[in-house]
PQR file of N, CA, C, O and H, with PARSE charges and radii, in Angstrom:
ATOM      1  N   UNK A   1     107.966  97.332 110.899 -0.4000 1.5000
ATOM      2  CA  UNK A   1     108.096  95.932 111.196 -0.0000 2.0000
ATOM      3  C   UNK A   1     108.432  95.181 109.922  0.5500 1.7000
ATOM      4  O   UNK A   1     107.936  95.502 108.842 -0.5500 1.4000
ATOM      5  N   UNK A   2     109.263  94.201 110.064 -0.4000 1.5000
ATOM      6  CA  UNK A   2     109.951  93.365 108.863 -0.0000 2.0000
ATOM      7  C   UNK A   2     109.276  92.035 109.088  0.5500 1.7000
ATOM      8  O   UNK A   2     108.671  91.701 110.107 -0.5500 1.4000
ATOM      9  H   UNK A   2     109.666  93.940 110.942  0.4000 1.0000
ATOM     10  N   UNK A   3     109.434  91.430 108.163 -0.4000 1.5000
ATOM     11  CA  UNK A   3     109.454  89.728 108.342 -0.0000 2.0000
ATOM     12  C   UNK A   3     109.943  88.754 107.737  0.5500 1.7000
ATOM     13  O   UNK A   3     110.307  88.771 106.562 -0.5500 1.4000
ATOM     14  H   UNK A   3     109.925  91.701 107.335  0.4000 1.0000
ATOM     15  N   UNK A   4     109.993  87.823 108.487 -0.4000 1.5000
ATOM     16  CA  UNK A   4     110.588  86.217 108.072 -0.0000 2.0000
ATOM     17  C   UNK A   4     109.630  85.641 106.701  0.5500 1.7000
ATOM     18  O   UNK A   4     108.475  85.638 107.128 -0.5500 1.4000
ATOM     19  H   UNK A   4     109.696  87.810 109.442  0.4000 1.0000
ATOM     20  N   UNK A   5     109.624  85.314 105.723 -0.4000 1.5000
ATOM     21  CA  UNK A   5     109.039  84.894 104.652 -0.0000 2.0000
ATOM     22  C   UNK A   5     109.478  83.030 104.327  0.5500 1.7000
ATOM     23  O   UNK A   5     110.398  82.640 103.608 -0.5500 1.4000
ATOM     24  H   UNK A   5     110.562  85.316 105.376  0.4000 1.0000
ATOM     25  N   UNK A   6     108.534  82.192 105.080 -0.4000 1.5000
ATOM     26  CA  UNK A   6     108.888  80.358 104.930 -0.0000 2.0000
ATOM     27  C   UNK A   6     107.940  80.163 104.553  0.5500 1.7000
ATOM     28  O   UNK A   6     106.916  80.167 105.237 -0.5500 1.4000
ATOM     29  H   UNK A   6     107.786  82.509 105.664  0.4000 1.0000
ATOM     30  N   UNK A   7     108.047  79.751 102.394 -0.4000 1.5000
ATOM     31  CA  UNK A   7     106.901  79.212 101.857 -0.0000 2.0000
ATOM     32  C   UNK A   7     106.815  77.580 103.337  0.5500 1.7000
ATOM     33  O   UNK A   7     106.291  78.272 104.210 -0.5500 1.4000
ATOM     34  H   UNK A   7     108.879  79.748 101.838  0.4000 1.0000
ATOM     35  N   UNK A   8     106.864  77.106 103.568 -0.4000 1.5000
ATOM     36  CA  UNK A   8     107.152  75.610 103.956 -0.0000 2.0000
ATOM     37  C   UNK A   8     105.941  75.897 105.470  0.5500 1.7000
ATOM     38  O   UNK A   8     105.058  75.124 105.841 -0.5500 1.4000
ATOM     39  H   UNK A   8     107.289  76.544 102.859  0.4000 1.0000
ATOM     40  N   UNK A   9     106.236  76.967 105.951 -0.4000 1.5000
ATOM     41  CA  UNK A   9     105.374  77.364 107.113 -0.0000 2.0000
ATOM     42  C   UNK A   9     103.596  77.064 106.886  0.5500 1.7000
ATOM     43  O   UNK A   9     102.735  76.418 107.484 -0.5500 1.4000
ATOM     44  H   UNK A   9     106.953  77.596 105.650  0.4000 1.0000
ATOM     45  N   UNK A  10     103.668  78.185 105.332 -0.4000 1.5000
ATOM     46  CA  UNK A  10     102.272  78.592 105.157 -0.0000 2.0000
ATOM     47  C   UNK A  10     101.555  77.173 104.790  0.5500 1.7000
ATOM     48  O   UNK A  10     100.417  76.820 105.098 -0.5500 1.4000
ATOM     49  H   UNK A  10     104.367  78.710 104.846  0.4000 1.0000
ATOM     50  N   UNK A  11     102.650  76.380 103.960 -0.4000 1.5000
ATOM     51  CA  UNK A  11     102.044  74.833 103.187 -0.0000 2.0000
ATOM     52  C   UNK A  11     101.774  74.011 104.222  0.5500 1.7000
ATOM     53  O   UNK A  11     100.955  73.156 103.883 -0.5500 1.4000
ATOM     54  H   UNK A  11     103.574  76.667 103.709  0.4000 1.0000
ATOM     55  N   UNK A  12     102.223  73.890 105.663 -0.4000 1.5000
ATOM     56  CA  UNK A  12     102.264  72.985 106.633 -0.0000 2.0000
ATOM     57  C   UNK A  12     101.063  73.834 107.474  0.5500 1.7000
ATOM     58  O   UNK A  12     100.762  73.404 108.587 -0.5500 1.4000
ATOM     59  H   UNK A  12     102.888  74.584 105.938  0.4000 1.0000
ATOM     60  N   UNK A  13     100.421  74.958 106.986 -0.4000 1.5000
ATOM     61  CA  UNK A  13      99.169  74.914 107.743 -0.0000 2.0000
ATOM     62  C   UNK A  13      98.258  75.207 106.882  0.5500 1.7000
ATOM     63  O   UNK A  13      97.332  75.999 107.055 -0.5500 1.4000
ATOM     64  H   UNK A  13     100.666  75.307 106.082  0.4000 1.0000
ATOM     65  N   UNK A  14      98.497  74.562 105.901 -0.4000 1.5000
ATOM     66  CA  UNK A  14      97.377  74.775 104.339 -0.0000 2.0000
ATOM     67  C   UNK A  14      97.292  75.905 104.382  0.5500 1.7000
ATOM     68  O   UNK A  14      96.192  76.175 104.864 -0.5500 1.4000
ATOM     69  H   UNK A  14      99.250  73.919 105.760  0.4000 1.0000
ATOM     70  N   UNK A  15      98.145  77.270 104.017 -0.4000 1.5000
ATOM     71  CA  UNK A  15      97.700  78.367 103.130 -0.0000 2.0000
ATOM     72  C   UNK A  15      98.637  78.265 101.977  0.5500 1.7000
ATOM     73  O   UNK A  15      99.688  77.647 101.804 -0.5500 1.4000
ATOM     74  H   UNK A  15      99.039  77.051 103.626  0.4000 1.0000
ATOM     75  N   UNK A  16      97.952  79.032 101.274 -0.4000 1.5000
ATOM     76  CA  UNK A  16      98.582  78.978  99.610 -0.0000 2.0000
ATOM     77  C   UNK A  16      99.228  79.872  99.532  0.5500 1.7000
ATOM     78  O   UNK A  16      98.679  80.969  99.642 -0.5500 1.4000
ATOM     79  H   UNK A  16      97.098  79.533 101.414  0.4000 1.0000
ATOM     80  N   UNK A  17     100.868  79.794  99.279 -0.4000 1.5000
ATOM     81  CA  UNK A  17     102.142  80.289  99.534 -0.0000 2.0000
ATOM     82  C   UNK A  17     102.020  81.587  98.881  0.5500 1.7000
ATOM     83  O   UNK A  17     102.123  82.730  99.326 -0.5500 1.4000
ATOM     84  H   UNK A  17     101.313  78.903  99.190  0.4000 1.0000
ATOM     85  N   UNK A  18     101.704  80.998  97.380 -0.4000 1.5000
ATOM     86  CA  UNK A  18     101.871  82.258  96.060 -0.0000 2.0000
ATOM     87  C   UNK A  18     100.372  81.810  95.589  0.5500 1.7000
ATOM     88  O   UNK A  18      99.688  80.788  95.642 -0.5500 1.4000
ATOM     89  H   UNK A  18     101.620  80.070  97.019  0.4000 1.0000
ATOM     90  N   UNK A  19     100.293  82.639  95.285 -0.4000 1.5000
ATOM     91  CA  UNK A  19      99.748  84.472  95.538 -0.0000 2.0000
ATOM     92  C   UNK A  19      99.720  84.961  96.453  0.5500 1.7000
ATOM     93  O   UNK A  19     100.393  85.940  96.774 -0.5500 1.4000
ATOM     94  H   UNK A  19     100.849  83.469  95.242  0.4000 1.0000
ATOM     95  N   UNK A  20      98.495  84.077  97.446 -0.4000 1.5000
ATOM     96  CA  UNK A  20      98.201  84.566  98.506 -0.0000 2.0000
ATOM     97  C   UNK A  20      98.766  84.558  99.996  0.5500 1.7000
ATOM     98  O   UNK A  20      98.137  85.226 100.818 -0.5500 1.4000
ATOM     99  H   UNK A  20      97.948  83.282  97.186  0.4000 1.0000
ATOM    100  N   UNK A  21      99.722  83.970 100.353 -0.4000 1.5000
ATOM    101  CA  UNK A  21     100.324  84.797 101.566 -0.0000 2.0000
ATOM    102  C   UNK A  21     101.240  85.828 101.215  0.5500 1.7000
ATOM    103  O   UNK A  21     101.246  86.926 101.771 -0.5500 1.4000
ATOM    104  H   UNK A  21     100.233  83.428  99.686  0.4000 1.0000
ATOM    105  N   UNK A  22     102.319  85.361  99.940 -0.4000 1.5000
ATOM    106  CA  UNK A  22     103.289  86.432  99.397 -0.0000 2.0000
ATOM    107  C   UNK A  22     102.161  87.565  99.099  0.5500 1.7000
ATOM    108  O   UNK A  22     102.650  88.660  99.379 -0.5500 1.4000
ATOM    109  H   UNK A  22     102.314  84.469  99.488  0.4000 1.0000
ATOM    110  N   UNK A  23     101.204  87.655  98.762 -0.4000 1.5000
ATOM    111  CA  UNK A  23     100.522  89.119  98.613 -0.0000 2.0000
ATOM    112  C   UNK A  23     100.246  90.253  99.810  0.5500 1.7000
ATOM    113  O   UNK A  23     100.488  91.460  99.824 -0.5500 1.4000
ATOM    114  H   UNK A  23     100.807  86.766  98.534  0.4000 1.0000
ATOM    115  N   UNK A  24      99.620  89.342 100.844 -0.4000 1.5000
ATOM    116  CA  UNK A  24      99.645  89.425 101.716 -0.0000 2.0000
ATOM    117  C   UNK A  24     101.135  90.089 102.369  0.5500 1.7000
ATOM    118  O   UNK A  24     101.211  91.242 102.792 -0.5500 1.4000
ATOM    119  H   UNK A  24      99.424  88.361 100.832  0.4000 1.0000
ATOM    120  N   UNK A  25     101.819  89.503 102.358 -0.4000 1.5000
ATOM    121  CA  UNK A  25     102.709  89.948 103.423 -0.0000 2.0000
ATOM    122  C   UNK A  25     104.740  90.840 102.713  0.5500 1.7000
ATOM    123  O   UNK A  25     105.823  91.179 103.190 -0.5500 1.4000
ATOM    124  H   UNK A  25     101.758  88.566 102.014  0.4000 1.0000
ATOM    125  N   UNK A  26     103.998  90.776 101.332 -0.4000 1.5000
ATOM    126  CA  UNK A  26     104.945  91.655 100.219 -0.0000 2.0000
ATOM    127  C   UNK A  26     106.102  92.663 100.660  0.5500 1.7000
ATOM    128  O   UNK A  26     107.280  92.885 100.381 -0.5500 1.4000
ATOM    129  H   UNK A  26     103.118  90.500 100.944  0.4000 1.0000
ATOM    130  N   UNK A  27     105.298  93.053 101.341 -0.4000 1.5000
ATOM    131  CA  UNK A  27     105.615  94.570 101.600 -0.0000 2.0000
ATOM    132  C   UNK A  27     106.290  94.870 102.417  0.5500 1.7000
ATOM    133  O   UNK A  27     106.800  95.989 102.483 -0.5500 1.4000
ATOM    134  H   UNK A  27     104.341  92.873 101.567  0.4000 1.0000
ATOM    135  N   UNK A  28     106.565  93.446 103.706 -0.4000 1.5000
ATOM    136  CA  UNK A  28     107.620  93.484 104.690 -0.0000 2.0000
ATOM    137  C   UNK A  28     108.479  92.474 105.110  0.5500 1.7000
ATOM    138  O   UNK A  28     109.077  92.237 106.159 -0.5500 1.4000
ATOM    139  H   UNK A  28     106.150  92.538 103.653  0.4000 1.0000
ATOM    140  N   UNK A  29     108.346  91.703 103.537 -0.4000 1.5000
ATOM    141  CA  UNK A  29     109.277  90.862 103.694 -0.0000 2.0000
ATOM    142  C   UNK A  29     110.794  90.967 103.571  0.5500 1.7000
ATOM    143  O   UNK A  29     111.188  91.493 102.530 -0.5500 1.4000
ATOM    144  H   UNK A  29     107.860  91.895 102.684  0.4000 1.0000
ATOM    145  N   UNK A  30     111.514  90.651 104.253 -0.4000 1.5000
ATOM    146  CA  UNK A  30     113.452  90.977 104.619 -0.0000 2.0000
ATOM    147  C   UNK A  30     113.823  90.426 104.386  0.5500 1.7000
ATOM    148  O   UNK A  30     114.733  90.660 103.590 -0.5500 1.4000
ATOM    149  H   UNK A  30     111.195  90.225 105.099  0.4000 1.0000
ATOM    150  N   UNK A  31     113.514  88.811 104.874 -0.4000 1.5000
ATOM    151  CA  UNK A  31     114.520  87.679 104.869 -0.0000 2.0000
ATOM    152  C   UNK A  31     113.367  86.321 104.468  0.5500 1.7000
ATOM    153  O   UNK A  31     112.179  86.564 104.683 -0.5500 1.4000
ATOM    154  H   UNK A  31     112.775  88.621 105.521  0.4000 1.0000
ATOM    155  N   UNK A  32     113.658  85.204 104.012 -0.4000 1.5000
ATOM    156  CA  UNK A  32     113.384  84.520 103.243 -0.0000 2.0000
ATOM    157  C   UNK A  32     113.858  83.269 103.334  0.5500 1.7000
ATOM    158  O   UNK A  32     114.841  82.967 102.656 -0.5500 1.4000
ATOM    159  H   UNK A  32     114.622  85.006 103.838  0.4000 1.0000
ATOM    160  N   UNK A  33     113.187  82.232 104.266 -0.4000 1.5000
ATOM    161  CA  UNK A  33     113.203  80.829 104.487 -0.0000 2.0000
ATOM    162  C   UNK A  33     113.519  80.214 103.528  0.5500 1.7000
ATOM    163  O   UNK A  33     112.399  79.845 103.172 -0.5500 1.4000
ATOM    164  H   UNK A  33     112.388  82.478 104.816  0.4000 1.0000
ATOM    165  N   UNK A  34     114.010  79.916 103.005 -0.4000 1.5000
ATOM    166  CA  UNK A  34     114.145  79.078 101.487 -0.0000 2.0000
ATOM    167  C   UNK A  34     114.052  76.877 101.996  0.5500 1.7000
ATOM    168  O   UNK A  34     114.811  75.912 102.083 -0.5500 1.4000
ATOM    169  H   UNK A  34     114.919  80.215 103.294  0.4000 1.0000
ATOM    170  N   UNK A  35     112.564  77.232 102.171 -0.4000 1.5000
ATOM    171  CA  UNK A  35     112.217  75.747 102.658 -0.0000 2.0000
ATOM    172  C   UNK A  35     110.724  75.711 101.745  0.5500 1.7000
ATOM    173  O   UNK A  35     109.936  76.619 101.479 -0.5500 1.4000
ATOM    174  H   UNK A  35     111.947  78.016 102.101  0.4000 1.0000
ATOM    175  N   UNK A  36     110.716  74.243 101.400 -0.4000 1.5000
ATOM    176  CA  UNK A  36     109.234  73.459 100.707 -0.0000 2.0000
ATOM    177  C   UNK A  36     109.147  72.543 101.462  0.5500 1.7000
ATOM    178  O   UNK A  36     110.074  71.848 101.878 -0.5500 1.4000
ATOM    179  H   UNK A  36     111.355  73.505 101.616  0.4000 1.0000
ATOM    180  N   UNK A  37     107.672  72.433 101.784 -0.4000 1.5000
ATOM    181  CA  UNK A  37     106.890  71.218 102.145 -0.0000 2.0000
ATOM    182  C   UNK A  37     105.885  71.098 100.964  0.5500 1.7000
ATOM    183  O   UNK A  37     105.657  71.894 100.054 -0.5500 1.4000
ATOM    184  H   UNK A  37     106.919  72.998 101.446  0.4000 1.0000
ATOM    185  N   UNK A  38     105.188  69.506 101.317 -0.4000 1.5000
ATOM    186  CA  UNK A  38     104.014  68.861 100.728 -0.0000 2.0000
ATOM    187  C   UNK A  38     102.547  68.863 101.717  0.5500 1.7000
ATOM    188  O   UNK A  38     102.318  68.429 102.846 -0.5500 1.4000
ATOM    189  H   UNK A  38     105.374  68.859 102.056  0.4000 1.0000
ATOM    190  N   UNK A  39     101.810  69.486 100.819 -0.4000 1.5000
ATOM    191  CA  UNK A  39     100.420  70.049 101.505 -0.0000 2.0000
ATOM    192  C   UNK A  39      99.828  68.560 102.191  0.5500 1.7000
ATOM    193  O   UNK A  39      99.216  68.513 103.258 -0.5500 1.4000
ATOM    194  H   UNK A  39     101.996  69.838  99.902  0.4000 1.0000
ATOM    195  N   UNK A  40     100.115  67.514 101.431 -0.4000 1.5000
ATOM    196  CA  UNK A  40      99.379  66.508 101.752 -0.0000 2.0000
ATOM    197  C   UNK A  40     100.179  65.647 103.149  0.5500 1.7000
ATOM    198  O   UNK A  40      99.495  64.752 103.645 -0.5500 1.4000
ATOM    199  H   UNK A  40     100.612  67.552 100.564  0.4000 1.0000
ATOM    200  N   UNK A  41     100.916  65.779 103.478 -0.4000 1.5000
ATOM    201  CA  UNK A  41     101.515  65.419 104.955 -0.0000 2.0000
ATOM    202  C   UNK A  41     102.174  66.385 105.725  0.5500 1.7000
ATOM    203  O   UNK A  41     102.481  66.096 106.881 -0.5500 1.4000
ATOM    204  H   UNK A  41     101.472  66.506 103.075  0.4000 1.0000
ATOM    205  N   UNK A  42     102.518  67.812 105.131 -0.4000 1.5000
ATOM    206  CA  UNK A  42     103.243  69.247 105.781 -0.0000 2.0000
ATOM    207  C   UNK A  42     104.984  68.701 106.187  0.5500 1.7000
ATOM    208  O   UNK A  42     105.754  69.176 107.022 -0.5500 1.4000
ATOM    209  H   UNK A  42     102.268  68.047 104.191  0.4000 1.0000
ATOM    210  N   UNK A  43     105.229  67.274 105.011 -0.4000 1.5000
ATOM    211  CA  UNK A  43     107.062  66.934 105.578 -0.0000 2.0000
ATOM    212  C   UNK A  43     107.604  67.774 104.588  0.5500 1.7000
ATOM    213  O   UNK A  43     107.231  67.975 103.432 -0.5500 1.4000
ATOM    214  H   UNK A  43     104.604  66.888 104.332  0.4000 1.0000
ATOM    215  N   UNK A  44     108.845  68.378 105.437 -0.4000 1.5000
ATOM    216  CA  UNK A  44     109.718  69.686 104.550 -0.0000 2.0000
ATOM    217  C   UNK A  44     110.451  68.734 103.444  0.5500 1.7000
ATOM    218  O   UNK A  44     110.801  67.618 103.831 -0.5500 1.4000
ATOM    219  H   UNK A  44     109.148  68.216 106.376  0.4000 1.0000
ATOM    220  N   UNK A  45     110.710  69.118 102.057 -0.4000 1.5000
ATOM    221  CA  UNK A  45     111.409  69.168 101.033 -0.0000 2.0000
ATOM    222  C   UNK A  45     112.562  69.649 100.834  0.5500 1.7000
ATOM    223  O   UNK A  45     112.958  70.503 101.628 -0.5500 1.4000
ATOM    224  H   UNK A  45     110.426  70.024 101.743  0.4000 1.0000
ATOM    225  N   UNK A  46     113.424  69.235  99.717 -0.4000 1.5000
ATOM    226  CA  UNK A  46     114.180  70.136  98.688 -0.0000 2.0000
ATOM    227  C   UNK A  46     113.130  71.375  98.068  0.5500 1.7000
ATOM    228  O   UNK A  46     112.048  71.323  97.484 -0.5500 1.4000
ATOM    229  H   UNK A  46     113.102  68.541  99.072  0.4000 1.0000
ATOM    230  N   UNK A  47     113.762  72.178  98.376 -0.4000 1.5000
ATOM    231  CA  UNK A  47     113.470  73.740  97.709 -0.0000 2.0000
ATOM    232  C   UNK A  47     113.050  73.488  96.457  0.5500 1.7000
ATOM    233  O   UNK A  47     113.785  72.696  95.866 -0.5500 1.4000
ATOM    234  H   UNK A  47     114.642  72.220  98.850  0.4000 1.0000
ATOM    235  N   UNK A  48     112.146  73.874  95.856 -0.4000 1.5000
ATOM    236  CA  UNK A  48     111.974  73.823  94.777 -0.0000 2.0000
ATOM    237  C   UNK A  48     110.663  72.568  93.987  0.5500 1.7000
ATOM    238  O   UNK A  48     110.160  72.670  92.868 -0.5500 1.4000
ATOM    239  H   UNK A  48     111.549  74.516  96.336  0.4000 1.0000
ATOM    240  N   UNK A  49     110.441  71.614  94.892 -0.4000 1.5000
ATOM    241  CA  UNK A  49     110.055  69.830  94.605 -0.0000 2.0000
ATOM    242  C   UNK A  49     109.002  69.467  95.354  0.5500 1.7000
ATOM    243  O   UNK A  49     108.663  68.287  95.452 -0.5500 1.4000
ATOM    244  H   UNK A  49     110.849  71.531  95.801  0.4000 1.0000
ATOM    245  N   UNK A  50     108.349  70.498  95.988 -0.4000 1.5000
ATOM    246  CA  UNK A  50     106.992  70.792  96.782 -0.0000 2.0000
ATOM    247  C   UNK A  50     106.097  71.695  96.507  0.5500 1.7000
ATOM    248  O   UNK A  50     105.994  72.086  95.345 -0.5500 1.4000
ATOM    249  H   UNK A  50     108.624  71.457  95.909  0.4000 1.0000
ATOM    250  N   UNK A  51     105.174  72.266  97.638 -0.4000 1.5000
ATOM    251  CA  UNK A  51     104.114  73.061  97.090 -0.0000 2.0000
ATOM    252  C   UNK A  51     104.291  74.365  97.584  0.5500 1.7000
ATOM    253  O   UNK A  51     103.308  75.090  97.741 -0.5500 1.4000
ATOM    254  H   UNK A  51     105.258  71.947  98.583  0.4000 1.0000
ATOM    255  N   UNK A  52     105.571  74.797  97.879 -0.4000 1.5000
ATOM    256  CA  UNK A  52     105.435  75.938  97.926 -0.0000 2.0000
ATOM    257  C   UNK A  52     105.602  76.977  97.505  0.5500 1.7000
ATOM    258  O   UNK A  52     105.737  78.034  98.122 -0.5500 1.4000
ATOM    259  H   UNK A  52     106.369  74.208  97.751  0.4000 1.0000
ATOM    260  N   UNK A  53     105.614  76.689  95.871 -0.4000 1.5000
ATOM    261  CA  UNK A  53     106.005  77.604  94.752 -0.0000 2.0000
ATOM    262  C   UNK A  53     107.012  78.860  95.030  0.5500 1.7000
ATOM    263  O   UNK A  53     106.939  80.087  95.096 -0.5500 1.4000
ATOM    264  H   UNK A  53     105.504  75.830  95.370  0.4000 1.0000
ATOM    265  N   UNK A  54     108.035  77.792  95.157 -0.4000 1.5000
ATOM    266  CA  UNK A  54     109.487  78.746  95.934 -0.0000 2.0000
ATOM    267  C   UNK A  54     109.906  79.311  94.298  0.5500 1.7000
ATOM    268  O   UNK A  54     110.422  80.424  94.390 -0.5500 1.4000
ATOM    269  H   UNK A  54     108.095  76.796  95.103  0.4000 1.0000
ATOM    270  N   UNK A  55     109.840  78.967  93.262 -0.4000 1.5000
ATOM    271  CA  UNK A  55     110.312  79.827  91.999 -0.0000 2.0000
ATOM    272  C   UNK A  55     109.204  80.996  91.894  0.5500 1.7000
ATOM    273  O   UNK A  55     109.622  82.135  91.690 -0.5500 1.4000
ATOM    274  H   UNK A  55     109.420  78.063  93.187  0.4000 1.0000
ATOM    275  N   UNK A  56     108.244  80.848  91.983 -0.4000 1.5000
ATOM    276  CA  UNK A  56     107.437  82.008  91.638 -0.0000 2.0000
ATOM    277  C   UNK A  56     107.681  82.781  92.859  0.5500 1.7000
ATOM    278  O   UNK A  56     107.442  83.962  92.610 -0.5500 1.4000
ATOM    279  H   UNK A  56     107.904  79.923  92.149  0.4000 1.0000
ATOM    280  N   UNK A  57     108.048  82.621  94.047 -0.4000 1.5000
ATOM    281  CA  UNK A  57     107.815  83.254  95.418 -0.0000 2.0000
ATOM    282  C   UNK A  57     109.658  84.211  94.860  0.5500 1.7000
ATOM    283  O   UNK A  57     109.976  85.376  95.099 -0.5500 1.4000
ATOM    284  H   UNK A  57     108.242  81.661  94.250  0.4000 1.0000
ATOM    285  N   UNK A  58     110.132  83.584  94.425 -0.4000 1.5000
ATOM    286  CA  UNK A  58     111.760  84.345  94.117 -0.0000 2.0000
ATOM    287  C   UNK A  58     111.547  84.851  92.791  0.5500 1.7000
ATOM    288  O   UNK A  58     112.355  85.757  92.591 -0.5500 1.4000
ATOM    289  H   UNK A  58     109.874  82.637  94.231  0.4000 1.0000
ATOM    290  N   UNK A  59     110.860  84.667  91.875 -0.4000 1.5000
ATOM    291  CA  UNK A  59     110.462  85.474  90.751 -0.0000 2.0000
ATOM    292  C   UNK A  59     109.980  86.748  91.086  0.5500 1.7000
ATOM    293  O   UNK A  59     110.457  87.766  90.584 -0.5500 1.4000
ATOM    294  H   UNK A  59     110.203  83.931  92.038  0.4000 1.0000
ATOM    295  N   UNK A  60     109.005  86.758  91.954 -0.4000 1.5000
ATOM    296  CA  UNK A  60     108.036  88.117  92.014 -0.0000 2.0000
ATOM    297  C   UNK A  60     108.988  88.672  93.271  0.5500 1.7000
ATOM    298  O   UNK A  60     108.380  89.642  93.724 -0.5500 1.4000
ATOM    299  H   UNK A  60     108.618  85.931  92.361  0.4000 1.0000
ATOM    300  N   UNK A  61     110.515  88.423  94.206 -0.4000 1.5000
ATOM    301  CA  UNK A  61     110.873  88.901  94.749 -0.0000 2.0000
ATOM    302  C   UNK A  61     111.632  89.894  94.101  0.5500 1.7000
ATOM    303  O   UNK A  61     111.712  91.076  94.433 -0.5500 1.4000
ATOM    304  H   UNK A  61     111.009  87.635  93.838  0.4000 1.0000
ATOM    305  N   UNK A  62     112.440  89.075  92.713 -0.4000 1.5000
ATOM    306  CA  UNK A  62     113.133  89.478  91.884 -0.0000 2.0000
ATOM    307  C   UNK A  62     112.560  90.940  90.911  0.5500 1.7000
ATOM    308  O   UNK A  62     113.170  91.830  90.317 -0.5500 1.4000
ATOM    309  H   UNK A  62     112.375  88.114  92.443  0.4000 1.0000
ATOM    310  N   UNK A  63     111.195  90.655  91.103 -0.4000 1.5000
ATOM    311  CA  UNK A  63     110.644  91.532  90.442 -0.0000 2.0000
ATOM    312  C   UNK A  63     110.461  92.660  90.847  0.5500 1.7000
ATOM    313  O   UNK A  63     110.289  93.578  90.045 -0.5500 1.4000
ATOM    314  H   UNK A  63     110.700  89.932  91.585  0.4000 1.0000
ATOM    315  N   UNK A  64     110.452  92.897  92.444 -0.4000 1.5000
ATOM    316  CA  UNK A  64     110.081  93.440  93.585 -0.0000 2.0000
ATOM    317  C   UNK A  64     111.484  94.308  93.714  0.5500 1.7000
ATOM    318  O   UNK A  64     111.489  95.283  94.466 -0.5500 1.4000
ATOM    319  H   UNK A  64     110.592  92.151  93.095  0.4000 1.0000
ATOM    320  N   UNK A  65     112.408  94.028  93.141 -0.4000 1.5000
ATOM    321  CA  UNK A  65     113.979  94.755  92.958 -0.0000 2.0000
ATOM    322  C   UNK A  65     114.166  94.071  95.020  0.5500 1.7000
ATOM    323  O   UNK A  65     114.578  94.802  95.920 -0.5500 1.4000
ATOM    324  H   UNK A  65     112.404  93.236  92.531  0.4000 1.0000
ATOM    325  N   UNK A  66     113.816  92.884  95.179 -0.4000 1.5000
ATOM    326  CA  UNK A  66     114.079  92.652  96.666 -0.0000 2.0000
ATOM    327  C   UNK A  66     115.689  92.649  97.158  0.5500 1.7000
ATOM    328  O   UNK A  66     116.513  92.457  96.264 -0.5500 1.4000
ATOM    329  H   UNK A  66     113.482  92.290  94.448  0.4000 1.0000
ATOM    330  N   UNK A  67     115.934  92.749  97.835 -0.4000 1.5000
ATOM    331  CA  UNK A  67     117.747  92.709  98.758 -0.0000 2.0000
ATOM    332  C   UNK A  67     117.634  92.453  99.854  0.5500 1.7000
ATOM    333  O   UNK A  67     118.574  92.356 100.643 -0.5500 1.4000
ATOM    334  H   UNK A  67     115.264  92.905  98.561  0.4000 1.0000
ATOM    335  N   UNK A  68     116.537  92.303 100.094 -0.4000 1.5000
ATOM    336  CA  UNK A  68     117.387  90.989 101.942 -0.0000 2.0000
ATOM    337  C   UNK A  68     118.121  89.672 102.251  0.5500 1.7000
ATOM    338  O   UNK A  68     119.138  90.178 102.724 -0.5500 1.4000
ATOM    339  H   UNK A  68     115.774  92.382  99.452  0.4000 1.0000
ATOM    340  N   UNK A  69     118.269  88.772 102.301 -0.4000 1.5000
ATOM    341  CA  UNK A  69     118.626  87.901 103.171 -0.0000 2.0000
ATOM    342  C   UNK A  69     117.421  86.361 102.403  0.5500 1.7000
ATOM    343  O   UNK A  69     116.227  86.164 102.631 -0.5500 1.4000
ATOM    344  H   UNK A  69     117.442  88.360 101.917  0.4000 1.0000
ATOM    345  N   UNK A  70     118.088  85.805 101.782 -0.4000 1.5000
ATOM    346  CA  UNK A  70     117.740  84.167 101.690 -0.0000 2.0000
ATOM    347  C   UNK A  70     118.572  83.125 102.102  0.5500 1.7000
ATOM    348  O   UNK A  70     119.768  83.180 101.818 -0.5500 1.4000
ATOM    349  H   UNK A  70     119.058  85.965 101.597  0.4000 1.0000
ATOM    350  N   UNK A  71     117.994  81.928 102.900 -0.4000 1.5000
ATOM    351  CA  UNK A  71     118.857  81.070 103.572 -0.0000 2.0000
ATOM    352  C   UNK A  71     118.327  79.922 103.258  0.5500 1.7000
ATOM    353  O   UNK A  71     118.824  78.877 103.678 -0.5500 1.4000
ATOM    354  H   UNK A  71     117.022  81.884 103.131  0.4000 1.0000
TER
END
């Protein structure tokens, strides 16, 4: 089983993107929401300008030698 990876999902139901859902769910991630929200109202962002630590979430993908699918 694969999965969809949207920091913007986990922030709009208060979980904490990086570390802990990317730890969590590492290992079968494919493809890659490339969306931010703000914890304090869950309205979606520019990538990058919210809380869903979309650079560290593409750092440790990068690190991960990852190749699926970001949109």
């Amino acid at each position: 089983m694969r999965a969809t990876f949207d920091p913007a999902n986990f922030v709009q139901c208060k979980v904490e993107v990086y570390p802990h859902a990317f730890e969590l769910l590492k290992d079968y991630i494919e493809y890659v929401h490339v969306k931010d929200a703000k914890f304090s109202d869950g309205s979606v962002t520019v990538a990058g300008e919210s809380d869903g630590r979309i650079k560290d979430v593409i750092a440790a993908l990068k690190r991960r030698g990852f190749c699926g699918f970001c949109q």
